[in-house]
TILOKE-925289 format. One record per atom (N, C-alpha, C): residue in one letter; x, y, z. Coordinates in pm, whole numbers, plus 32768, in hexadecimal, padded with zeros to 4 digits. Layout:
BEGIN
aXYZ/...
//
This chain:
BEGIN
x80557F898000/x800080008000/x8059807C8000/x802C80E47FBB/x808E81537FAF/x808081B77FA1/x808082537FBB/x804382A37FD9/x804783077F47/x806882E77EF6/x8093831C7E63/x801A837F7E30/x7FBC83737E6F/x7F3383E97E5E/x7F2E842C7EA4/x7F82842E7EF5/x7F7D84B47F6C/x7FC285367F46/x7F6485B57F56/x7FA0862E7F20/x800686627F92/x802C86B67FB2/x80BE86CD7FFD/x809186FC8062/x8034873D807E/x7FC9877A80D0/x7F4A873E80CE/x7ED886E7810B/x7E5C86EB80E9/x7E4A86F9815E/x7DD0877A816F/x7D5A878E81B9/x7CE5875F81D2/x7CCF87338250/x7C2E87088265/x7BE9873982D8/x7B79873A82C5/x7B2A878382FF/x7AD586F38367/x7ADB872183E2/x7A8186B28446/x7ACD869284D1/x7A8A864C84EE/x7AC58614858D/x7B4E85B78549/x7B7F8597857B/x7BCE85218550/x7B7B848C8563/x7B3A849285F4/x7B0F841485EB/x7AB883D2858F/x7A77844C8558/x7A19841484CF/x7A8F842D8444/x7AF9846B844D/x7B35848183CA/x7BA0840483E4/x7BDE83CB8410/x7C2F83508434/x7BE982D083EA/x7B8882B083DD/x7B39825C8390/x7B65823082D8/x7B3782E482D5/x7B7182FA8258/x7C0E82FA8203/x7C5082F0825D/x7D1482D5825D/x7D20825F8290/x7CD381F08287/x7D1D816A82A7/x7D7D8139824A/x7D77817D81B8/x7DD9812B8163/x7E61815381A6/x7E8981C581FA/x7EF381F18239/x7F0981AB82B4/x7EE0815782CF/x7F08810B836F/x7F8080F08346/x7FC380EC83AB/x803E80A683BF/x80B980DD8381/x809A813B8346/x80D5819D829D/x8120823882F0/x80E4824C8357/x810782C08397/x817582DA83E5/x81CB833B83A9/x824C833783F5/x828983828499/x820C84148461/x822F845F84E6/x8192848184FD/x8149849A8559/x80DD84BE85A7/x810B856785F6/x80E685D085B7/x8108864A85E3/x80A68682863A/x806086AE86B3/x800486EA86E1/x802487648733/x7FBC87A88743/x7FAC88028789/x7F04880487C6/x7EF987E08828/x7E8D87AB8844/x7E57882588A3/x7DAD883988AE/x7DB088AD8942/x7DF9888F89C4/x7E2A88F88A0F/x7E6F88C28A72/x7DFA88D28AF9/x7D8289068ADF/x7D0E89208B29/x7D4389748B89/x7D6289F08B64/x7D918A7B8BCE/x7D138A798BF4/x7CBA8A888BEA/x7C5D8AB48C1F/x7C0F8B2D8BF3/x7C348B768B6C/x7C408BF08B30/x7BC78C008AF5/x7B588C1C8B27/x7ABD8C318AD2/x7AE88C4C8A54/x7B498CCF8A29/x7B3E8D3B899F/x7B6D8CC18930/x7BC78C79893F/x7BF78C2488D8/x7B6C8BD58892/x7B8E8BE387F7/x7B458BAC879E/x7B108B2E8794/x7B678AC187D1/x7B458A508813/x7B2B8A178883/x7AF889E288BE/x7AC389BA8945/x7B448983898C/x7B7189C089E1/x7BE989B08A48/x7BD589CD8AC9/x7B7C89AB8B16/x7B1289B88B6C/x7AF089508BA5/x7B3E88EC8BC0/x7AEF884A8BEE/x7B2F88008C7D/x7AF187E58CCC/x7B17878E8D53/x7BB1874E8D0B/x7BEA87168D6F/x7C5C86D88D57/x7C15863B8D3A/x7BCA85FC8D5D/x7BA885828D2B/x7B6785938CB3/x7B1085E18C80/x7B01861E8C15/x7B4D86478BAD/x7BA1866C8BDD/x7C2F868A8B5C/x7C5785FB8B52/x7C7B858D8BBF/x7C8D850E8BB0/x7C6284C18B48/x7BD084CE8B63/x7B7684658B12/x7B6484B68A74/x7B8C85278A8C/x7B8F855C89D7/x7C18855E899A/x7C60854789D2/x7CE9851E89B3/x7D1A84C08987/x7CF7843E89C6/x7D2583BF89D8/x7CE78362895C/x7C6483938949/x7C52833088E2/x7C52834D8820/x7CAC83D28825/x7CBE843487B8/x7D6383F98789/x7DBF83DC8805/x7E3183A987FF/x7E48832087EE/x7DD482D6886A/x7DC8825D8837/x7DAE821F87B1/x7D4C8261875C/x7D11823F86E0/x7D7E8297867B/x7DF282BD868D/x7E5382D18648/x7EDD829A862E/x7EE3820E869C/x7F4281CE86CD/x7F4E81858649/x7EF0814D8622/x7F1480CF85A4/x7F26811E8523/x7F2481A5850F/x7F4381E5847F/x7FED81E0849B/x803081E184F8/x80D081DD8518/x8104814F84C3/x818581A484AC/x81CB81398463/x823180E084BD/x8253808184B1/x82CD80388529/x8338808D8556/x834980DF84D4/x83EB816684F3/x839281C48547/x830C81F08525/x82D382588547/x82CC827C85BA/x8290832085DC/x82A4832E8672/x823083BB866A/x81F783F886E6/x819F84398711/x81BF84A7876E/x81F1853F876E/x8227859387BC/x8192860387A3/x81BA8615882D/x80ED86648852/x813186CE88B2/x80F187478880/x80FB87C588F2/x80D387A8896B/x811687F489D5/x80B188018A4B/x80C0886B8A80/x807088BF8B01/x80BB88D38B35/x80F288A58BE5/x80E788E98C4F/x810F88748CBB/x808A88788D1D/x801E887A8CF8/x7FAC88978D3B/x7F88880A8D1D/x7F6587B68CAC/x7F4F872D8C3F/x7FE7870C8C4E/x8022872C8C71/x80BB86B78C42/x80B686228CB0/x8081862C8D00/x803E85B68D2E/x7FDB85668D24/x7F65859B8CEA/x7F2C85248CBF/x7F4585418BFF/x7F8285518C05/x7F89854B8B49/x801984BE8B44/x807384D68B9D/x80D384628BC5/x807883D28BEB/x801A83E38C2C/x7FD1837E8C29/x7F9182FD8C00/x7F6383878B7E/x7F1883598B0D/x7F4483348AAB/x800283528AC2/x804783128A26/x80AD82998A6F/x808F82BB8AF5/x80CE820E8B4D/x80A381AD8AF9/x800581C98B36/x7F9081718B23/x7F7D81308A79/x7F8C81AD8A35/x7F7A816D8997/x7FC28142895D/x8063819E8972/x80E681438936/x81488101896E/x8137810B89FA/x817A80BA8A4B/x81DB81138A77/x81E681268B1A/x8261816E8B41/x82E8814C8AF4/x82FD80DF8AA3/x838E80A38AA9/x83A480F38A3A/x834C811F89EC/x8354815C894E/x8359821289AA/x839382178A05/x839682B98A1B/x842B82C589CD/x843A83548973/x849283848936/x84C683F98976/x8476848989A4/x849384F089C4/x842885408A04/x843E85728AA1/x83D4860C8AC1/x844886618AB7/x844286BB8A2F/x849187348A24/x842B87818A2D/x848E881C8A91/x842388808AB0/x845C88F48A42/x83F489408A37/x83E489AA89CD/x83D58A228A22/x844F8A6F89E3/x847C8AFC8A3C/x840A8B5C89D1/x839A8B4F89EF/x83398BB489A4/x835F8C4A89A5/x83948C8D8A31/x83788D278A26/x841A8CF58A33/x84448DB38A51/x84BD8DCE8A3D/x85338D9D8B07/x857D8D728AD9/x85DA8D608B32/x85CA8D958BA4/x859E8D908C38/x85868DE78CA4/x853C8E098CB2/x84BD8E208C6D/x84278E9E8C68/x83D28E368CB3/x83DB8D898CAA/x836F8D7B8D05/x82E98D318CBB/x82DE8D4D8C60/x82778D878BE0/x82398D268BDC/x81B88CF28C0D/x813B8CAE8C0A/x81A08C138C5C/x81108BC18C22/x814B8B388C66/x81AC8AFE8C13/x820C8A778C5C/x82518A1F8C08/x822389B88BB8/x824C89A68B62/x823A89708AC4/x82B688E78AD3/x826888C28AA4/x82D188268A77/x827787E189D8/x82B0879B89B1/x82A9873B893D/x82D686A98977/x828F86318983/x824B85C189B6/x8267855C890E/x82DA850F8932/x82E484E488D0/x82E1844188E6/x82AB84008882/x82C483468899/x82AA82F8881A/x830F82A3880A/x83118253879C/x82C781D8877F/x827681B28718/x822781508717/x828C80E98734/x82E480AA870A/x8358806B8760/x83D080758738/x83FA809987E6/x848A80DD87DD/x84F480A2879E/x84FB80508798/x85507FC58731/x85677FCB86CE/x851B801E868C/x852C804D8600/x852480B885B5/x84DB81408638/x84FA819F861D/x857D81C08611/x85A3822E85CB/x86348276859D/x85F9830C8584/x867E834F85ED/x868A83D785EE/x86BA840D8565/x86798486853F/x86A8849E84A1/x873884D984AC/x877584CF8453/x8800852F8472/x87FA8599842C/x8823861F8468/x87F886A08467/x887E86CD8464/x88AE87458411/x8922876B83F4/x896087D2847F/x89AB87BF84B6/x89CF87EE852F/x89FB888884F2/x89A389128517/x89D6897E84F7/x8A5A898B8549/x8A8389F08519/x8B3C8A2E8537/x8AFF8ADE855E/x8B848B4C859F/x8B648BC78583/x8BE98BCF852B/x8BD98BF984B4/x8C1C8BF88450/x8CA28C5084AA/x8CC98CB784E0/x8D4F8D06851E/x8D578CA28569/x8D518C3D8592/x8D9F8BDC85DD/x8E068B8985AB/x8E048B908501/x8E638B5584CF/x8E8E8B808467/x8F3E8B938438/x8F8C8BCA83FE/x8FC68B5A839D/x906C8B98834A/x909A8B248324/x91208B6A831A/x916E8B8F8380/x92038BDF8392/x926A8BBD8320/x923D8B5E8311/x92D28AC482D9/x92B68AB3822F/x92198AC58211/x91D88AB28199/x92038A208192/x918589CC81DD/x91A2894481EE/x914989488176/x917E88F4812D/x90EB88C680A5/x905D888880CC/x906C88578129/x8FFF88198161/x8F7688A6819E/x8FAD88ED81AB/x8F618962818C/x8F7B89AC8269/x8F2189DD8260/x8F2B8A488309/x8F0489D0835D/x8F6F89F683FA/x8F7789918456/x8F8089E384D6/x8F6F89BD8555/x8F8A89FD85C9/x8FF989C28621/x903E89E2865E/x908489B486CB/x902989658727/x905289018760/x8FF988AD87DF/x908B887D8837/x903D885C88BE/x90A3882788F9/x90B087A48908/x914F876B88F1/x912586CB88DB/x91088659894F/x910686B88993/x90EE86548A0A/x903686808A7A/x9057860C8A95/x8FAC862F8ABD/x8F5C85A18B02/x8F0D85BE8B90/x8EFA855B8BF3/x8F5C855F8C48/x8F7B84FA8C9B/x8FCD84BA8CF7/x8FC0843D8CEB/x903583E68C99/x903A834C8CBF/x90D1834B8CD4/x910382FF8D4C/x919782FB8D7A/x91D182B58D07/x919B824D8CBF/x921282178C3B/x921C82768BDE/x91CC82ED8BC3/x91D6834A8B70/x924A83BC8B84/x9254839D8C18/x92C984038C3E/x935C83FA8C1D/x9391842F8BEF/x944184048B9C/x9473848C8B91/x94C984858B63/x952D85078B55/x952E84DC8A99/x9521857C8A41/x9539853E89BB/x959385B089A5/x961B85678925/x965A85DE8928/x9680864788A9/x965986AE88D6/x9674872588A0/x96BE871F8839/x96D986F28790/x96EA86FF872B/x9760877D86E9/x970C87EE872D/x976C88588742/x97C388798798/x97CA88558804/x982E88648864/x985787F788A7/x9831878688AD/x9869870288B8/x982986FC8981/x97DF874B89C6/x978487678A43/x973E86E58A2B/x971386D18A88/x96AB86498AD6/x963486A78AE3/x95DA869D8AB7/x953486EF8AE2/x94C686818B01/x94A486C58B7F/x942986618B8F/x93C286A38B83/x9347866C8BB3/x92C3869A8BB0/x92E3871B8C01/x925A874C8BDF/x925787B58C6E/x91F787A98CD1/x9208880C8D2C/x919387EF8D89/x917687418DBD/x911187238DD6/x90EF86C68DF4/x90DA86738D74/x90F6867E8CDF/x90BB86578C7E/x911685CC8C63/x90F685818BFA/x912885248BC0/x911C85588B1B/x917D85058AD7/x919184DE8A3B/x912884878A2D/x90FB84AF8997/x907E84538998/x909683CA8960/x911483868939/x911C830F8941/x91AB82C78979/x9192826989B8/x91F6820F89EE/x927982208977/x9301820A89BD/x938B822C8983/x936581EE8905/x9332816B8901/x935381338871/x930781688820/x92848157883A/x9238817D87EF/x9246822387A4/x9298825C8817/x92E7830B87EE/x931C8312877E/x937B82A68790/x94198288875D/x93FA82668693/x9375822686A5/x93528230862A/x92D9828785D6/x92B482AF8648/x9262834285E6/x92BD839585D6/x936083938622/x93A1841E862B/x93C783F68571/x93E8836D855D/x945083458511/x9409835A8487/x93A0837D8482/x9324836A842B/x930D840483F6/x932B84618433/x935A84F98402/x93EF8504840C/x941F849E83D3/x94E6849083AD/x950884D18435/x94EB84CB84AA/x955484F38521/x954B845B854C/x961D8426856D/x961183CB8583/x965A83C88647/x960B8374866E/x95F6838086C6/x964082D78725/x9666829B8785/x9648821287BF/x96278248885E/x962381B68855/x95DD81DB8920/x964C817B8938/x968381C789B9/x96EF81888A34/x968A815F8AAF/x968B80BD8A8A/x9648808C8B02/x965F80A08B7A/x96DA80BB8B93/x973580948C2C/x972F812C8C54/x970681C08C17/x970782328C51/x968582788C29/x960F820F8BCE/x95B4823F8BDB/x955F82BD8B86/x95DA82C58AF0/x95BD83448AA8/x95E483278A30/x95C483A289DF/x95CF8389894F/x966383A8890C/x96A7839C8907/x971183FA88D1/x970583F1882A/x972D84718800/x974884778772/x97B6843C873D/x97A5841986E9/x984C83FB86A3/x981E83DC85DE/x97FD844E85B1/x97FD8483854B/x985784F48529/x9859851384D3/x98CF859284BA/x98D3862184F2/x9936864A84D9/x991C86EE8547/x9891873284F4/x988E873C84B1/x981587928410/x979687118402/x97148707846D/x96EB866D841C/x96FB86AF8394/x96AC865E8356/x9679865C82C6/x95F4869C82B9/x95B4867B830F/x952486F0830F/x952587668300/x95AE87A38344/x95C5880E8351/x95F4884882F5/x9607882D828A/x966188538231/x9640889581B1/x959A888A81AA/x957F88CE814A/x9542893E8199/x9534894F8218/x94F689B9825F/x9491899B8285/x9418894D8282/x93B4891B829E/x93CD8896830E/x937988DD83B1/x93A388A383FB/x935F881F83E7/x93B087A9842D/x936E87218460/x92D487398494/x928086C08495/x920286D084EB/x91F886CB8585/x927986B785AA/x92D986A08618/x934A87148620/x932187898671/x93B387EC867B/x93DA87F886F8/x944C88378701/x94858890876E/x949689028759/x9444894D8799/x942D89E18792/x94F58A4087C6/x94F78A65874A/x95B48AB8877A/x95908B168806/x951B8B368802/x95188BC288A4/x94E18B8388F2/x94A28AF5892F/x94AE8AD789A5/x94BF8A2B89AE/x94EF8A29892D/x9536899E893D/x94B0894F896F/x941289468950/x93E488B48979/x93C888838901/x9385880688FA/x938787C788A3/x92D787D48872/x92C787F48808/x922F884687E2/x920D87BC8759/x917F87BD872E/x9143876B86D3/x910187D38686/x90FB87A785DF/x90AF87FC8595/x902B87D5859A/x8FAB881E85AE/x8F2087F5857E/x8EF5883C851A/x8EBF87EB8498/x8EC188568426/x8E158886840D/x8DE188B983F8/x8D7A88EC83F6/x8D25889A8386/x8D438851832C/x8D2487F482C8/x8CDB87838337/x8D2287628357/x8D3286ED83A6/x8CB786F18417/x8CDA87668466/x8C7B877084D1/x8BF1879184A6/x8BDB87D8841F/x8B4787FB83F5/x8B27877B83DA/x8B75871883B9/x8B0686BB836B/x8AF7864583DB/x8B198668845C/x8B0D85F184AF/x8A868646850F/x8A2185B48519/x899F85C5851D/x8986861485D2/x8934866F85E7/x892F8694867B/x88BB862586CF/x88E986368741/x886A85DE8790/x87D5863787AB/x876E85F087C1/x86FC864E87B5/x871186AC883F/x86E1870C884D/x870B878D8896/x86CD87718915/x8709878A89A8/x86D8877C89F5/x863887E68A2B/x8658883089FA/x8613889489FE/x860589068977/x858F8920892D/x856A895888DC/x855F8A0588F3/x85EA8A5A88E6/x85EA8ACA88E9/x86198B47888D/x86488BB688A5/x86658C008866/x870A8BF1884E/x87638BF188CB/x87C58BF788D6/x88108B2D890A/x88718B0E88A2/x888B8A7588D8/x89288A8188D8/x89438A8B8938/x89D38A928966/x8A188AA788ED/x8A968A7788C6/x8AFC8AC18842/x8A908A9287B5/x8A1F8A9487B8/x89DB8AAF872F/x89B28B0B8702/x89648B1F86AF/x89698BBA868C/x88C98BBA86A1/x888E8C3286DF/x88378C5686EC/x87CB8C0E86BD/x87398BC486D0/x86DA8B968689/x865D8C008658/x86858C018609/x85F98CA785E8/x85678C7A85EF/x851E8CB28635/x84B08CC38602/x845B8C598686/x84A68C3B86D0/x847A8BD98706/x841D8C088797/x84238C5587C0/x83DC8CA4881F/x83198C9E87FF/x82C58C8C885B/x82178C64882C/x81F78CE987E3/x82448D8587D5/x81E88DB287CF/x82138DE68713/x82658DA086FB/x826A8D708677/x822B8D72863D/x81DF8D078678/x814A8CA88609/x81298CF985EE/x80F28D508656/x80798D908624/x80B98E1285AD/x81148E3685B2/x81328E65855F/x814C8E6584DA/x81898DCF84C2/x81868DB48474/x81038D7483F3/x80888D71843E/x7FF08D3E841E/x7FBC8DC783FA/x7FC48E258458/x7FAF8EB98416/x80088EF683A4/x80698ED483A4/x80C18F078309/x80838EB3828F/x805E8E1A82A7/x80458DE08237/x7F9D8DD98215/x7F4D8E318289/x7EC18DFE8276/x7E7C8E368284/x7E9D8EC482E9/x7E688F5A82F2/x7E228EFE839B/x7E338E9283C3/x7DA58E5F8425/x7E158E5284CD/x7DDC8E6D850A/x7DF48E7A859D/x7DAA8E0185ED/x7E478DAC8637/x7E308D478657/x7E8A8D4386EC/x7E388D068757/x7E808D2A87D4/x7EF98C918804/x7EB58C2687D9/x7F098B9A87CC/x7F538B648748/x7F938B9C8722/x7FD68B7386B3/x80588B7586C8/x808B8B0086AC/x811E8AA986B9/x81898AF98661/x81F08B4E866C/x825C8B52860B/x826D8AFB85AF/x82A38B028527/x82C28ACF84B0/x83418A8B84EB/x838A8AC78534/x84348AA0853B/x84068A30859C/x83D889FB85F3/x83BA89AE8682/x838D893F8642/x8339893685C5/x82E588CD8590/x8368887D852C/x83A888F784D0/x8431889E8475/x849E887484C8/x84B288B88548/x8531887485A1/x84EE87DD85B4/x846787E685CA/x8441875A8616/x841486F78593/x83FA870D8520/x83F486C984B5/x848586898473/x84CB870A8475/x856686C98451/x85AE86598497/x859586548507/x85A285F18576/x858D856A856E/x84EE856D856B/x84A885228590/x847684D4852F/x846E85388483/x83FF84AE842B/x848B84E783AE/x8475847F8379/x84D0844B82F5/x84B484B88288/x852484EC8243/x850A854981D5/x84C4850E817D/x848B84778171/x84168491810D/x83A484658141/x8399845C81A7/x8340843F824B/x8294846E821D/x823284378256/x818B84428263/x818F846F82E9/x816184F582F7/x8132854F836B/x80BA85558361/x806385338413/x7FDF854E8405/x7FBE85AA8485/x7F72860E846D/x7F60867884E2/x7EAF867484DD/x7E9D863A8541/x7DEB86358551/x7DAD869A85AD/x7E0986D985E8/x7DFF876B861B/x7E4387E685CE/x7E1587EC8542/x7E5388518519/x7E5F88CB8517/x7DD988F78560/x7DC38997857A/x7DE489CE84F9/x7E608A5084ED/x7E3C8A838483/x7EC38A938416/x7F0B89DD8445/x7F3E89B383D4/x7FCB899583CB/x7FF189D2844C/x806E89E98452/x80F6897C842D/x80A588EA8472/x80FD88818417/x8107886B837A/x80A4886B8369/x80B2887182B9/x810C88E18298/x811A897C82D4/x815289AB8279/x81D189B98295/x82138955831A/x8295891C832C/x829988DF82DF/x8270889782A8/x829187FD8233/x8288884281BA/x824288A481A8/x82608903810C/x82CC894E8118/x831B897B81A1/x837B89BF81AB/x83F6896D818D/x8401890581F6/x845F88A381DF/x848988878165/x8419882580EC/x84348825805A/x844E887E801F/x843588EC8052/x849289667FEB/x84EF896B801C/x852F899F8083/x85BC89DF8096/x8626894280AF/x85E188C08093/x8633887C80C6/x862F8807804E/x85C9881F801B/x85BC87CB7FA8/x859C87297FD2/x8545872F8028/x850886A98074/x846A86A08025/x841E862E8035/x83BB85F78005/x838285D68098/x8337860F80E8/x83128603815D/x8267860D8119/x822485BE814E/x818E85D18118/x813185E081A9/x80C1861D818B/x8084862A8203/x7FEF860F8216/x7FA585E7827E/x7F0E85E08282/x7EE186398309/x7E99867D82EE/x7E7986FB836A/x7DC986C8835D/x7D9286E783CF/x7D2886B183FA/x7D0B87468461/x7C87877D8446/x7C5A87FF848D/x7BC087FE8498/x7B6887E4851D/x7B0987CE853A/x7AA188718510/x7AE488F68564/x7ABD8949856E/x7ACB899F84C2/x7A4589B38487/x7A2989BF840A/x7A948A4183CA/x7A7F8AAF844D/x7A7F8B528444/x7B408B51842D/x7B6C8AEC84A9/x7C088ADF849B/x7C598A9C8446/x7BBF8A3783F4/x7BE789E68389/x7C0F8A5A8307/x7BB98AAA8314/x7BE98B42828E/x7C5F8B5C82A8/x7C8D8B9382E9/x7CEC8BC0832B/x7D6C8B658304/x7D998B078326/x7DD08AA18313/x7DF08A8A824A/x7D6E8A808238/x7D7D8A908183/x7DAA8AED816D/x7D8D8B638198/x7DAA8BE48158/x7E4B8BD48146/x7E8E8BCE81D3/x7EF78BCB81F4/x7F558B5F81C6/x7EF58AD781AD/x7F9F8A79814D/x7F6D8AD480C5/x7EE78AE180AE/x7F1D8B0D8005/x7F748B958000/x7F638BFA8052/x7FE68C1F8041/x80608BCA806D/x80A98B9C809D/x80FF8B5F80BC/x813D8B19803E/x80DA8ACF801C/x81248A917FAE/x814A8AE47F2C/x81588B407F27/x81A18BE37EE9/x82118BDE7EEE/x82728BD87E93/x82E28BE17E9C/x83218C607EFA/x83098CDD7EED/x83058D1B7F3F/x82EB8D567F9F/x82888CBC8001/x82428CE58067/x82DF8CAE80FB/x82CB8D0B815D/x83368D0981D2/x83388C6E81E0/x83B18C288244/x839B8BCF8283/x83DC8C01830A/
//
């Protein structure tokens, strides 16, 4: 069975529990399950009913997720907003349906800005139909481009200094020696070399510094020529000794490090330690971004950037996304964003009960799917 009639976006209009009927040829076919479900603040003004007892939110919850369990594929997996008012019984309810053992991730979502405080906490509630065969997508690890140079004009293109030693394991500890000045250097600090003498002795030998280990004193000594050979065209080893403080430094080249995959983020924010800024990712985004593309004013609407971090992740670049809480669209027009700027085949099924937010939602992928509509 195969989903080869599915347009890249399709919209439907209804409950899910009566529109699920109609998508059985998709059981089992579904890769990622995206939601944003009410979190029942309690908020009369909102367009949808978010207003319900806590056993009440239960029993309208549970069997919307349940009756979505068998559209998952064996790789597939299910990540649902919350915020921490429901983050207990919404944990419950995906114990109960997919089994605690299939838990993947509660990452929390830094909605307002750093310090302000700014409404309640947010998390994303994630679990794999089974974990055994889910696989994390690999996602290109950004860089901040001034972090790396190329002094030497290594061909291999811009690299940074790192230090080569790192942890504490006592067999890692040795004296290695100094190339240029014929000095014994060890780690520093409390650190270790990151591999045992031998195993050193032949990564050293492997960027032409030749190197042996003296068992009986415990270190590397050189005994290659005064000039290695690395050195000689000017382009240092991947392995140096720095001439002004004499330690022993490793190249990391920026090639290298972009294309090695990041782990999913502990936390979904603006600022992620040495990465570069995540734009756009703050709640009050959405709404901004729904008013630039739709002229319409919407008080729950998810950022564009929050929905492709968690798609890139989570479902396969040519992956079946289904959002049965679609409100007013916002996953679909991650998956129209994604295939453009990334050149992925991500397809999607959005499901929207409320008629008035169902417009809204159209209005907004058909712009989207505009070449020159924002992502």
């Amino acid at each position: 069975m195969t989903t080869d009639n599915l347009k890249t976006v399709d919209l439907l209009l209804g409950d899910c529990l009566s529109v699920f009927p109609r998508l059985a040829k998709y059981g089992g076919l579904i890769d990622c399950i995206l939601l944003d479900p009410p979190y029942n603040t309690g908020n009369p003004r909102l367009p949808y009913r978010d207003c319900r007892t806590d056993g009440e939110w239960y029993d309208f919850i549970y069997p919307r997720l349940g009756a979505s369990c068998p559209f998952l594929s064996n790789r597939g997996c299910i990540a649902v907003h919350i915020n921490d008012n429901q983050l207990g019984s919404l944990l419950r309810i995906m114990e109960d349906i997919f089994d605690k053992s299939n838990q993947l991730y509660i990452t929390p979502w830094q909605a307002g800005k750093s310090g302000t405080g700014a409404g309640r906490a947010e998390f994303v509630v994630i679990f794999a139909q089974d974990k055994a065969s889910w696989k994390l997508q690999a996602v290109p690890r950004p860089t901040l481009s001034n972090n790396f140079s190329n002094p030497d004009n290594d061909p291999r293109g811009s690299w940074r200094k790192r230090n080569a030693a790192s942890g504490l394991n006592q067999r890692h500890r040795y004296p290695i020696q100094n190339y240029l000045t014929g000095d014994y250097v060890s780690p520093p600090g409390n650190c270790s070399w990151r591999r045992e003498p031998e195993a050193m002795v032949k990564r050293l030998a492997g960027v032409q510094l030749c190197y042996r280990y003296d068992a009986a004193l415990h270190r590397l000594e050189y005994t290659g020529p005064p000039c290695p050979a690395s050195l000689a065209s000017g382009v240092l080893p991947d392995y140096f000794f720095d001439p002004e403080d004499g330690r022993l430094y490793r190249k990391e080249f920026r090639s290298v490090r972009d294309a090695r995959p990041t782990a999913f983020p502990s936390i979904i924010q603006t600022y992620n330690g040495n990465f570069p800024p995540r734009e756009g990712i703050e709640a009050k985004t959405g709404k901004a971004e729904l008013r630039q593309l739709t002229g319409e004013s919407f008080d729950t609407v998810k950022p564009v950037a929050v929905e492709k971090l968690l798609l890139e992740y989570l479902c396969p670049v040519d992956g079946l996304v289904l959002d049965f809480f679609a409100g007013t669209g916002t996953t679909g027009h991650a998956v129209l964003a994604l295939n453009r700027e990334r050149g992925h085949s991500r397809r999607c099924i959005l499901i929207e009960e409320n008629p008035d937010i169902f417009s809204i939602a159209r209005k907004r992928l058909a712009v989207a799917t505009l070449p020159s509509a924002n992502a």
